[in-house]
Every structure is written in structure tokens, then in C-alpha cells.
C-alpha positions as a Markdown table, in Angstrom:
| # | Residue | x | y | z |
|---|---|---|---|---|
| 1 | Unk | -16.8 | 71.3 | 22.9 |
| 2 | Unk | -16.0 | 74.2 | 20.4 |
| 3 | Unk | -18.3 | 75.5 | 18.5 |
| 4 | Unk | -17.8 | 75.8 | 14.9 |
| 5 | Unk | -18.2 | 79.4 | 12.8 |
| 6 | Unk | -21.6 | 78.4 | 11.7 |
| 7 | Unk | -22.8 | 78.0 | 15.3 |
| 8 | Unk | -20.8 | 81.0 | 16.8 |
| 9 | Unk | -22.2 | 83.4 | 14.5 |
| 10 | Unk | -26.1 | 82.0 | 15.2 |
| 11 | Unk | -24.9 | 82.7 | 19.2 |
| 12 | Unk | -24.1 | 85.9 | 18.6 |
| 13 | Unk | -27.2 | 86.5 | 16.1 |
| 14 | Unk | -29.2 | 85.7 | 19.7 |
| 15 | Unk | -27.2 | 87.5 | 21.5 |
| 16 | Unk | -27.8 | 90.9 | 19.2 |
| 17 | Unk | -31.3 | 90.0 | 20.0 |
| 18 | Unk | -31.6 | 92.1 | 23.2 |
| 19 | Unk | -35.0 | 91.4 | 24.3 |
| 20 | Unk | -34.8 | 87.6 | 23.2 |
| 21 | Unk | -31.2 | 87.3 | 25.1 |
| 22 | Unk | -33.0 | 88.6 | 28.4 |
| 23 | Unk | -36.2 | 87.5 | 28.1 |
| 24 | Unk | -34.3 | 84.0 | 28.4 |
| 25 | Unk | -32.0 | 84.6 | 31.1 |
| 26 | Unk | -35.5 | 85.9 | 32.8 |
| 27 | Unk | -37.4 | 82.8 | 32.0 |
| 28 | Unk | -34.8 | 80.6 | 33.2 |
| 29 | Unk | -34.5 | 82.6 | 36.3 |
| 30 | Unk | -38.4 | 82.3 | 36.9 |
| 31 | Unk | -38.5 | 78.2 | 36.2 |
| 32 | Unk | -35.7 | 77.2 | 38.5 |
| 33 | Unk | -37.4 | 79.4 | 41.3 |
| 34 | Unk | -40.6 | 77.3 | 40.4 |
| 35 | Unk | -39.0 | 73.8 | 40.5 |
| 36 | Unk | -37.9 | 74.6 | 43.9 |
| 37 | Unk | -41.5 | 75.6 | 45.4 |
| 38 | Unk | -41.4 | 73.8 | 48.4 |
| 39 | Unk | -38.8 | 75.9 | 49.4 |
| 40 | Unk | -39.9 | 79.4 | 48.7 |
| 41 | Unk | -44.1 | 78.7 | 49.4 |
| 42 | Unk | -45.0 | 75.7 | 51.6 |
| 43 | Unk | -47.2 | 75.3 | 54.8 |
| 44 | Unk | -44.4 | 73.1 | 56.4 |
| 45 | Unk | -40.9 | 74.7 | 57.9 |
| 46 | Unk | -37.9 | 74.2 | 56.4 |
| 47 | Unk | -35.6 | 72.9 | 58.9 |
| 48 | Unk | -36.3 | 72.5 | 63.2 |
| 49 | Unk | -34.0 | 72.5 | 65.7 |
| 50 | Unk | -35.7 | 70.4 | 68.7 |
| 51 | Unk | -33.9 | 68.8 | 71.8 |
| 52 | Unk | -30.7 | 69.1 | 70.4 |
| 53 | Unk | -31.0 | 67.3 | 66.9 |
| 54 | Unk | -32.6 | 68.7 | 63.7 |
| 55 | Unk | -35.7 | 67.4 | 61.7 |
| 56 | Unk | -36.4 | 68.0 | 57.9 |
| 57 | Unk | -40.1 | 68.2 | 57.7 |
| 58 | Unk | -40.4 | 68.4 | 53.9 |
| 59 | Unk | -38.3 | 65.2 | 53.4 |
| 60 | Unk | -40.1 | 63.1 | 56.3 |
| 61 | Unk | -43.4 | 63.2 | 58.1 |
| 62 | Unk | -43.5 | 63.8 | 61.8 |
| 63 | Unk | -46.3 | 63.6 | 64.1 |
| 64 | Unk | -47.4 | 65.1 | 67.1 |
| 65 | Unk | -45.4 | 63.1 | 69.6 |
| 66 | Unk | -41.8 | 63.9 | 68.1 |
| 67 | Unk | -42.3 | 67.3 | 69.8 |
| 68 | Unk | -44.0 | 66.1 | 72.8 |
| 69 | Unk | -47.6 | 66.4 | 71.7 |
| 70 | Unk | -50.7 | 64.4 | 73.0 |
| 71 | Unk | -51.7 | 62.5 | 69.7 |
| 72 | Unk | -50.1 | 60.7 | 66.8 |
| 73 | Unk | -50.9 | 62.1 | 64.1 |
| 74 | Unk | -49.1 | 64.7 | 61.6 |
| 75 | Unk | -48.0 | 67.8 | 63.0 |
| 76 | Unk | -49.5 | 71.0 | 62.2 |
| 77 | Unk | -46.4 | 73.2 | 62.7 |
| 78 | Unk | -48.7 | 76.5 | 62.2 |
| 79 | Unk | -50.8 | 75.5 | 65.1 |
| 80 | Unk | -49.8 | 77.6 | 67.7 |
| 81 | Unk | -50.0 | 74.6 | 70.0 |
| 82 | Unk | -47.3 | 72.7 | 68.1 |
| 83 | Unk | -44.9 | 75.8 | 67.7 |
| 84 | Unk | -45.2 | 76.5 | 72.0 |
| 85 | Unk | -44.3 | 72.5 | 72.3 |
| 86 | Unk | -40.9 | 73.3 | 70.5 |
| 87 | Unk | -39.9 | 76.6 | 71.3 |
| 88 | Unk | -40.9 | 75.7 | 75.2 |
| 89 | Unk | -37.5 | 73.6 | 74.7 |
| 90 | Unk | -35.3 | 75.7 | 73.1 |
| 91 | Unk | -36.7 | 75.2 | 69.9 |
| 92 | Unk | -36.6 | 76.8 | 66.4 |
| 93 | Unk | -38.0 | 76.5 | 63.1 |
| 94 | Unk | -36.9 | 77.7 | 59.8 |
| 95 | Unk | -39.7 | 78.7 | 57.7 |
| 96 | Unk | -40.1 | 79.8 | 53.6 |
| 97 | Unk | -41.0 | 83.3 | 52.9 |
| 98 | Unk | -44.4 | 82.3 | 52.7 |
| 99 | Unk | -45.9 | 80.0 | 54.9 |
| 100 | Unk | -48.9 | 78.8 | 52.5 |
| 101 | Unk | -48.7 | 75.9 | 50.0 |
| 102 | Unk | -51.0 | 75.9 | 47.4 |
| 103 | Unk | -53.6 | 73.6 | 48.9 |
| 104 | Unk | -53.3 | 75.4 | 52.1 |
| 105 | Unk | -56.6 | 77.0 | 54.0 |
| 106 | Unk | -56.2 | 80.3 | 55.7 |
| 107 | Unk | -59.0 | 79.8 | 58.3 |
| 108 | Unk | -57.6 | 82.9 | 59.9 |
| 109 | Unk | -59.0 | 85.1 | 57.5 |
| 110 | Unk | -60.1 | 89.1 | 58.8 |
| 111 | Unk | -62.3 | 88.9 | 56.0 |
| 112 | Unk | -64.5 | 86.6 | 54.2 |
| 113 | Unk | -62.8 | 84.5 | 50.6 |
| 114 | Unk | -61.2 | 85.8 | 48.8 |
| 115 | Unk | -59.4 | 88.0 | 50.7 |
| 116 | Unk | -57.8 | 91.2 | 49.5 |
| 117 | Unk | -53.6 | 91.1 | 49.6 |
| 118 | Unk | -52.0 | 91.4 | 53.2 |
| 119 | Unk | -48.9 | 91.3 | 55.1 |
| 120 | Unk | -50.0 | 87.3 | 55.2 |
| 121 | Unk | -51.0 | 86.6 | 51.8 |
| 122 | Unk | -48.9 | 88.9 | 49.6 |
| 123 | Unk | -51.8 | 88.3 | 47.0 |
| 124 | Unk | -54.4 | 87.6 | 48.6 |
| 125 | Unk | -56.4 | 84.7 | 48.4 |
| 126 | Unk | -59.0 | 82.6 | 46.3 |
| 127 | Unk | -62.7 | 82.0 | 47.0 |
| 128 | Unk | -61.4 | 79.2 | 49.1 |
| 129 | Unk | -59.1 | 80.8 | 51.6 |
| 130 | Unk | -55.9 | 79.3 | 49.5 |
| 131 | Unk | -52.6 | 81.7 | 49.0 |
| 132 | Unk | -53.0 | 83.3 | 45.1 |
| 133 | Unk | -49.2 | 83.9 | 45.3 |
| 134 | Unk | -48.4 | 80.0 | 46.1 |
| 135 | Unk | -50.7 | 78.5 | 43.6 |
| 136 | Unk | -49.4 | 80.8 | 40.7 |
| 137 | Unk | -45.9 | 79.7 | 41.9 |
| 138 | Unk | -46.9 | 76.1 | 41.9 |
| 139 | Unk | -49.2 | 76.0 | 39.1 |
| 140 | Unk | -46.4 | 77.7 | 36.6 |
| 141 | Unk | -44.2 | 74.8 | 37.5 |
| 142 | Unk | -46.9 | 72.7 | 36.1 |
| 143 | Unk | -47.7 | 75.2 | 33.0 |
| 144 | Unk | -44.0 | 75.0 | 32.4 |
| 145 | Unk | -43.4 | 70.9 | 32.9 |
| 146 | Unk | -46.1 | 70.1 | 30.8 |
| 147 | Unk | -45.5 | 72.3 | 27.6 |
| 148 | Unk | -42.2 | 71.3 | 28.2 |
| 149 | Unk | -43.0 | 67.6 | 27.7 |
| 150 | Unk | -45.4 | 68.2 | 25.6 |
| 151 | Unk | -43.1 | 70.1 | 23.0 |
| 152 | Unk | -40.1 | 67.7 | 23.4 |
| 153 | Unk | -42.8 | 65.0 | 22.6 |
| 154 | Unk | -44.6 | 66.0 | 19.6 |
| 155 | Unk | -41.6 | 67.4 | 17.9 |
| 156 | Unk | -40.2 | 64.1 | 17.9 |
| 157 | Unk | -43.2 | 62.6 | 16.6 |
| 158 | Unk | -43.4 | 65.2 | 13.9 |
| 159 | Unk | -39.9 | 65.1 | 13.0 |
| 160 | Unk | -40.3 | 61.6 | 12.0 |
| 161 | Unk | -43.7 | 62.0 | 10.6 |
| 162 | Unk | -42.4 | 64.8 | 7.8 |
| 163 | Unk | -39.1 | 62.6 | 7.9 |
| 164 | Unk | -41.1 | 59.7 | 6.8 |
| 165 | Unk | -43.0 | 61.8 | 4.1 |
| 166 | Unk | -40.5 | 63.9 | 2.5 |
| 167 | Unk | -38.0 | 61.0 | 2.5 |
| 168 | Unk | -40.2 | 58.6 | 0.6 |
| 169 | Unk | -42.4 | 61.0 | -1.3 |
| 170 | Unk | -44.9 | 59.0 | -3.6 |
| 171 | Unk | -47.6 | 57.5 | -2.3 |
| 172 | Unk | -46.4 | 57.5 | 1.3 |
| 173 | Unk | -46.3 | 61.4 | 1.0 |
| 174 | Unk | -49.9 | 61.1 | -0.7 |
| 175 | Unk | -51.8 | 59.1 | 1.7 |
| 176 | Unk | -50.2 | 61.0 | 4.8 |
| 177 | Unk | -50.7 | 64.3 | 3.5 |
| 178 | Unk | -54.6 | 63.6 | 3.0 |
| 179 | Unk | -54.6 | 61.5 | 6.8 |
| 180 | Unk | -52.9 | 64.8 | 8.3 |
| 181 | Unk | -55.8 | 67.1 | 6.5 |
| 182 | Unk | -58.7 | 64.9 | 7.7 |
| 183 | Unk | -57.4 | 64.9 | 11.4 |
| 184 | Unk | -55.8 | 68.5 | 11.8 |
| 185 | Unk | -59.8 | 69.3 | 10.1 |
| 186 | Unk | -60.8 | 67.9 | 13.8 |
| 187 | Unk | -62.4 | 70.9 | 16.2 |
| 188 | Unk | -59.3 | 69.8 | 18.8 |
| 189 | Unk | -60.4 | 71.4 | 21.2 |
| 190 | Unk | -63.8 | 70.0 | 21.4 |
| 191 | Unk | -62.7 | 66.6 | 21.1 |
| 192 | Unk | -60.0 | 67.6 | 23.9 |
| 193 | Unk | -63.4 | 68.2 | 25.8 |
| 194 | Unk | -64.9 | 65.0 | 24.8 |
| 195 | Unk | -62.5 | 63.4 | 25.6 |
| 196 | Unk | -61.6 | 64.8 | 29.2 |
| 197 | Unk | -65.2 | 64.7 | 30.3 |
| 198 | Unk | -65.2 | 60.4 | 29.3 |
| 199 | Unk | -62.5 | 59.9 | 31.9 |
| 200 | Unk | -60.9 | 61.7 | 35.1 |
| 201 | Unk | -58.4 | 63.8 | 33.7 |
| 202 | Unk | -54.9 | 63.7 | 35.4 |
| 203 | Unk | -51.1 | 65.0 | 34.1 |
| 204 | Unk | -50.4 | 62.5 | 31.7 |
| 205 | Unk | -53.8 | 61.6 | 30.4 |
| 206 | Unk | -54.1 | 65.6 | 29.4 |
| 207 | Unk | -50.8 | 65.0 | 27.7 |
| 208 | Unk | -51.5 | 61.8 | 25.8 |
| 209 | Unk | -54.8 | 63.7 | 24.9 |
| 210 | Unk | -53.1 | 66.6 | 23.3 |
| 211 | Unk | -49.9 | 64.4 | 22.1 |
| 212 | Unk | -52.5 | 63.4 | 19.6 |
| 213 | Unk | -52.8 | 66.7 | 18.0 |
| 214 | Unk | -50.2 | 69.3 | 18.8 |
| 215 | Unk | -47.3 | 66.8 | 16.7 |
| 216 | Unk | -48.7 | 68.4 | 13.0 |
| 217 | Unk | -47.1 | 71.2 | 14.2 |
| 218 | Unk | -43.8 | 70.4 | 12.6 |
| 219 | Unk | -44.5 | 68.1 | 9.7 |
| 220 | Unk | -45.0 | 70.5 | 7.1 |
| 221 | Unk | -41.7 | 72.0 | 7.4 |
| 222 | Unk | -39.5 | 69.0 | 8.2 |
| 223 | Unk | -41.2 | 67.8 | 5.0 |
| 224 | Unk | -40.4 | 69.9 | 2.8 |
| 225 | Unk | -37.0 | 70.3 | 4.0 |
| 226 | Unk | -36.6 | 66.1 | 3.5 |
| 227 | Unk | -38.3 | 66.4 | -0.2 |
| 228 | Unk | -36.0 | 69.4 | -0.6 |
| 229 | Unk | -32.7 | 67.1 | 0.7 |
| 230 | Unk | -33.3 | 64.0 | -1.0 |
| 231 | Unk | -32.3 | 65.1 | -4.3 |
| 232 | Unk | -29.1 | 66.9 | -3.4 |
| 233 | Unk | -25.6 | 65.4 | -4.4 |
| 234 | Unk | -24.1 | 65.0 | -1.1 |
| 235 | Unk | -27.5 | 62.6 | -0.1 |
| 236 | Unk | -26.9 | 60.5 | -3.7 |
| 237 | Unk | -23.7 | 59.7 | -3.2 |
| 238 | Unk | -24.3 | 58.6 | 0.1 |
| 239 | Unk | -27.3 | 56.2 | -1.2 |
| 240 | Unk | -24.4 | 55.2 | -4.0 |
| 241 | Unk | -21.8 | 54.2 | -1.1 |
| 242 | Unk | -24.6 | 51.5 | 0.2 |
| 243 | Unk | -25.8 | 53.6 | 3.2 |
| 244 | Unk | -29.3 | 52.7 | 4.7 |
| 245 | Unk | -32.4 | 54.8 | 4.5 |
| 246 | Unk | -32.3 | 55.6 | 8.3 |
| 247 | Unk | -28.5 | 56.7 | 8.1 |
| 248 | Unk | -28.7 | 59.3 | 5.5 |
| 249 | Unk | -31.7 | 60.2 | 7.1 |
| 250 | Unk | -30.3 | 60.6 | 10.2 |
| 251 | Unk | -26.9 | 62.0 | 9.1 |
| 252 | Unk | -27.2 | 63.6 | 6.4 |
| 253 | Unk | -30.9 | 65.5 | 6.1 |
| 254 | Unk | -31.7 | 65.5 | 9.8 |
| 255 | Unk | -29.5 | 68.4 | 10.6 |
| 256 | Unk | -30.8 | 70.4 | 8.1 |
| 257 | Unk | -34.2 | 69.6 | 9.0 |
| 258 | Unk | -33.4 | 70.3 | 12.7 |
| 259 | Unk | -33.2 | 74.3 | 12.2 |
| 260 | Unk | -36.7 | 74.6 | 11.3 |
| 261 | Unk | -37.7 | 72.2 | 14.2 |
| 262 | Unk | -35.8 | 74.7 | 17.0 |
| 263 | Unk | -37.1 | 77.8 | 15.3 |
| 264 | Unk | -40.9 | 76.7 | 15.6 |
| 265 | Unk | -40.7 | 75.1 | 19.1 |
| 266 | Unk | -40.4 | 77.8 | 21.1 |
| 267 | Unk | -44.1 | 78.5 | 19.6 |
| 268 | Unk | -45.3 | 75.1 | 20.0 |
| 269 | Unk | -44.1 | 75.8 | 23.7 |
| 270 | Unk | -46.3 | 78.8 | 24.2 |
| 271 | Unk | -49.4 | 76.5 | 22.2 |
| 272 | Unk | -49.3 | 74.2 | 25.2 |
| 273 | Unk | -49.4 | 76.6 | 27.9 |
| 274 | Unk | -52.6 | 78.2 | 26.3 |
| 275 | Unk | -54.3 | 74.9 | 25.6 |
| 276 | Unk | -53.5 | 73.8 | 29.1 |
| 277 | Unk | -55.1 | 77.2 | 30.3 |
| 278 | Unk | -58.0 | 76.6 | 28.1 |
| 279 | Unk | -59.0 | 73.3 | 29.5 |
| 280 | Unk | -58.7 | 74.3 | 33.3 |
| 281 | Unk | -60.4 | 77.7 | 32.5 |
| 282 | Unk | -63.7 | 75.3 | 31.2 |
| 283 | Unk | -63.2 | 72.7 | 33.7 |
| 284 | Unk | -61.4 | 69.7 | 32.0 |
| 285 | Unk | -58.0 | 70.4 | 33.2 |
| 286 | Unk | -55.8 | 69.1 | 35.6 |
| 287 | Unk | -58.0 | 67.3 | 38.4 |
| 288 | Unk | -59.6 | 69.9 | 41.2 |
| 289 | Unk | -57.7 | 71.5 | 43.7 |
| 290 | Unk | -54.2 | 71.5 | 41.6 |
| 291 | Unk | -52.5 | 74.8 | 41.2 |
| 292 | Unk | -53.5 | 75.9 | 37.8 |
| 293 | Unk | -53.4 | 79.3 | 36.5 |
| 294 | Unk | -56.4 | 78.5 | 34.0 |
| 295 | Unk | -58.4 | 77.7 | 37.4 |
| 296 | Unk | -57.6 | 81.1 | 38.4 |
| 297 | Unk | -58.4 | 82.9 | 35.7 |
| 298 | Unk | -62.2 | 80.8 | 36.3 |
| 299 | Unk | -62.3 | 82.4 | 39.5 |
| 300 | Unk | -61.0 | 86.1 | 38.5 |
| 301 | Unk | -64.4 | 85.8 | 36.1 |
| 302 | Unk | -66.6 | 84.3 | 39.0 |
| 303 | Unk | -65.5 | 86.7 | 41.2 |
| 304 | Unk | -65.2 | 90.3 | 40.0 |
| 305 | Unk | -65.6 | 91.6 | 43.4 |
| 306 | Unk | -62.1 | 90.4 | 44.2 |
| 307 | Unk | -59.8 | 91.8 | 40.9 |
| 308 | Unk | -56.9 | 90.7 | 42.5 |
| 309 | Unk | -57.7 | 87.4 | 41.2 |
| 310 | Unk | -58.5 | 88.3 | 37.6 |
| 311 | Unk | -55.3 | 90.7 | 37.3 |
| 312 | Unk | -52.5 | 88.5 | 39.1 |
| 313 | Unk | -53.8 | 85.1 | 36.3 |
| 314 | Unk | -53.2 | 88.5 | 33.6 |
| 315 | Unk | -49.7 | 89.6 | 34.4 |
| 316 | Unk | -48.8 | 86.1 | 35.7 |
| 317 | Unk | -50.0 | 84.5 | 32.1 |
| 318 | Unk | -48.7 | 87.6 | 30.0 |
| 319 | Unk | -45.4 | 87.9 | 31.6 |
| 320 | Unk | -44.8 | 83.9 | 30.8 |
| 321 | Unk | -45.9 | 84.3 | 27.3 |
| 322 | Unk | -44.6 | 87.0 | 26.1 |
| 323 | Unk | -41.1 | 86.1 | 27.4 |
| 324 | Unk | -41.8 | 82.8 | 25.2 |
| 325 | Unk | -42.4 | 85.0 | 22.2 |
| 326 | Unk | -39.7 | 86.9 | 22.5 |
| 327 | Unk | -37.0 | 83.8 | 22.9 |
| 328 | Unk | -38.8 | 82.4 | 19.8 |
| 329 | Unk | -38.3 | 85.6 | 17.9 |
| 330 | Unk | -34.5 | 85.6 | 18.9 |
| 331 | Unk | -34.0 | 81.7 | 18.3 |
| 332 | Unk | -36.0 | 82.5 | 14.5 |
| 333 | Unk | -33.0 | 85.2 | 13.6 |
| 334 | Unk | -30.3 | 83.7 | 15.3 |
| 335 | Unk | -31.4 | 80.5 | 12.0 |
| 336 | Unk | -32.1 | 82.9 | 10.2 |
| 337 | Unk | -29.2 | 82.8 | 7.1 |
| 338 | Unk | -29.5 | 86.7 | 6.2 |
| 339 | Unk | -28.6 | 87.6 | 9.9 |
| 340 | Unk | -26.0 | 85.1 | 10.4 |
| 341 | Unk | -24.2 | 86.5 | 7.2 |
């Protein structure tokens, strides 16, 4: 597909953006290693060679007596008992540079949890013997996801929200304008709270929850831009020609609208990361024991004796949201018409 002169020149607008341009390719780079954990932190090998055929332990459970073991039950491949039964046969196992997942218990700890970084635990590990440097892996796959569905989520609702009012105008525009103030006058994250402490918090309940608040994000501006629209020539000659309400809309406003929705997402992005954070930080996050950088954060507070903990959810939390920033600064001026001049 070839990009029109409109859209080349906002390219290269990002482009110029140095620190936006990398900061991307950096992000990117960090979120595909995250959505293939299992392969770079998990407590299970990769790939065995055993008795001449080969077994996948991440796609299929094997127990004990697949390698000549006493009892059927799953095989703890780190048990040094399981790993003599397959190399006394010729036997090899490919494992992930590190050999925690992020529910996994170091009980062969030198030291009391948490333990300072070693050789074994690059980061050390958290008050309950689990691997720092696999749960921030895993739980910024999860930061990521759900800002990710989150964003996609309540821009779409928003978009059609301020598509509905600035469209329409009168007292469609009057009566949502006052629903918006009385509900965005909610303390959110109180009633996020609330509402988390009623029920057991999981994923998708956390992002229905939020859902509810974090689309009046993008109303405002898509409003305006459909008031602004509505009266333009192109958009009354369509309305002369017969067309429908949705298509012109869709067609003919939509696009228009669409600039302002990019710019501000990037920000609504980095919103849901920190909320996310919030919530597992006070406890009415993601359900105990998932990998959660807000939950580590709790325990870098609780345990200033171990500052490992405390300075890894820093850098780990600063380094994602400032790269965020800086993408939504480029994406801004790359829509920006005096730069794309």
C-alpha cells in the first residue's frame, strides 16, 4: 500500500523525532521478548533428548515414569533425581537462561528471603524465595496486555461517545456532557477499590472495572472535532446526496477525528499501566501470586532491608514509562500540522 504525501511527511515528522523513533523500536524490542517468557524464564527445560526421541516439556506434561522414575506424577526436571534419570541414558536437556518461572520457589537459598542477586538469581529474589528477574519479565507482559486492551477498548468507546455528541449536538450533547461531569466527578480510584474488594479480582474483571472510567479520556476531543465537522461543506453535501448519519460519520468526520484519538492514546496507554500498578501496590490487583510489578513495588516498601526489590520495580516501571512518553511525544508532532509543513 503506498502512502500518500500527507502520511509520508507525518512518517518522517516521527522519524525526526530521535528519541520517540528509538524509544519505539526499544519498546517493541522489550514486548516481543516478554510475550515469549516461557522461553527466556521458566522452571521447565526447553527441549530433552531421552532414549533416542525428544520431549517438549512446555507444550505437554510428563511425569516421572517417562524418564524411568518411581511415581506418576509431574516431573520436577530441577530435581537432581530427575536430571541423573536422563542423563544416566544419554540424556540432555535444553534449558532458558534462567531456570526460575515467576511462581517458582528457590528452596536452595544460601540466605534467608529475599535474597541478594547471585549467579542463580540474576536479581535476587522476593520475601518468598521467587526469581525478581522472572516476575518483572512476566508481570510486564501483563502490564503491557492489559493497557493494551484496555486502551484499544476505551478509545473505541470514547470515539463513539464524542461521535455521538458532537454529531447530534442539542440536547444529546447537553444531557451527555452533564452524565460525563457527574461520573468523571467519581473518586475512580476509590470506587476501583470498592469495587475490587466486593468480588475476587481477576484479568478481565480489573478491566471491565476500569473500562468504566478510563473511556472519557477521548470524548472531549473527538467532540469537538465532530461539532467542528458537521458544519463543513464537504459533510452538507454529502447529507444533500441522501447519505446516512453513520456514513458520513464514518467517512467523512471519522478520519479527521482519528488524529486526535492516536495522539492521546499513547497517554491513555501509560494511564493504564499506573492504575494497574496502583491497585496491586494496595492489594486489589491481579489475584495473589501473579507476576505484578505493583506487587513488587509492595514488597520493595515492606522490605527495605533488601533494596534490590524497591530499585529493580523503579528502573523496571521508569524505563517502561518513560519510553511510553516519549513515543507519545513523537506520535503528537508527527499530527502535529506545523511540523508536517
Amino acid at each position: 500500500m503506498q502512502l500518500t504525501p500527507l502520511q509520508q511527511r507525518r512518517l518522517h515528522a516521527f522519524r525526526r523525532n530521535r528519541r520517540g523513533f528509538w524509544s519505539l523500536w526499544i519498546f517493541l524490542i522489550l514486548v516481543v521478548l516478554s510475550l515469549g517468557a516461557e522461553l527466556i524464564a521458566n522452571d521447565k527445560p526447553l527441549l530433552i533428548g531421552f532414549g533416542g526421541e525428544l520431549y517438549t516439556p512446555l507444550l505437554h506434561d510428563y511425569s516421572e515414569l517417562t524418564f524411568g522414575g518411581e511415581f506418576d506424577s509431574l516431573a520436577d526436571y530441577k530435581d537432581p533425581y530427575i536430571q541423573q534419570l536422563i542423563t544416566a541414558r544419554d540424556g540432555w536437556m535444553v534449558w532458558p537462561p534462567i531456570r526460575f518461572s515467576y511462581r517458582t520457589i528457590n528452596y536452595d537459598l544460601a540466605v534467608p528471603a529475599p535474597s541478594p542477586p547471585s549467579a542463580e538469581n540474576w536479581l535476587g529474589t522476593d520475601d518468598q524465595g521467587r526469581d525478581v528477574l522472572a516476575r518483572v519479565i512476566y508481570g510486564f507482559r501483563i502490564s503491557v496486555l492489559f493497557a493494551l486492551v484496555l486502551t484499544l477498548a476505551s478509545s473505541v468507546v470514547g470515539v463513539m461517545a464524542g461521535a455521538v455528541q458532537g454529531y447530534y449536538g442539542g440536547k444529546v450533547d447537553l444531557l451527555f456532557q452533564r452524565f460525563i461531569e457527574i461520573w468523571s466527578g467519581l473518586p475512580v480510584l476509590f470506587l476501583l477499590i470498592i469495587l475490587s474488594s466486593l468480588v475476587e479480582p481477576n484479568f478481565w474483571w480489573l478491566l471491565g472495572i476500569m473500562l468504566l472510567f478510563s473511556w472519557m479520556n477521548l470524548v472531549d476531543v473527538v467532540r469537538a472535532e465532530f461539532l467542528r465537522g458537521r458544519n463543513l461543506e464537504y459533510v452538507r453535501a454529502a447529507r444533500a446526496l441522501g447519505l446516512s448519519n453513520r456514513l458520513i460519520m464514518y467517512r467523512h468526520i471519522l478520519p479527521n477525528a482519528m488524529i486526535a484519538t492516536l495522539t492521546f492514546m499513547p497517554f491513555i496507554f501509560n494511564s493504564g499501566i499506573v492504575t494497574l500498578t496502583a491497585l496491586d501496590f494496595l492489594g486489589f490487583g491481579l489475584p495473589p501470586g501473579s507476576p505484578s510489578l505493583g506487587e513488587l513495588v509492595a514488597q520493595g516498601k515492606e522490605n527495605l532491608q533488601a533494596p534490590w526489590l524497591g530499585l529493580t520495580a523503579f528502573i523496571a516501571l521508569a524505563l517502561m514509562l518513560s519510553l511510553l512518553i516519549f513515543i507519545g511525544e513523537a506520535v503528537r508532532d508527527a499530527f502535529d500540522p506545523r511540523k508536517t509543513l
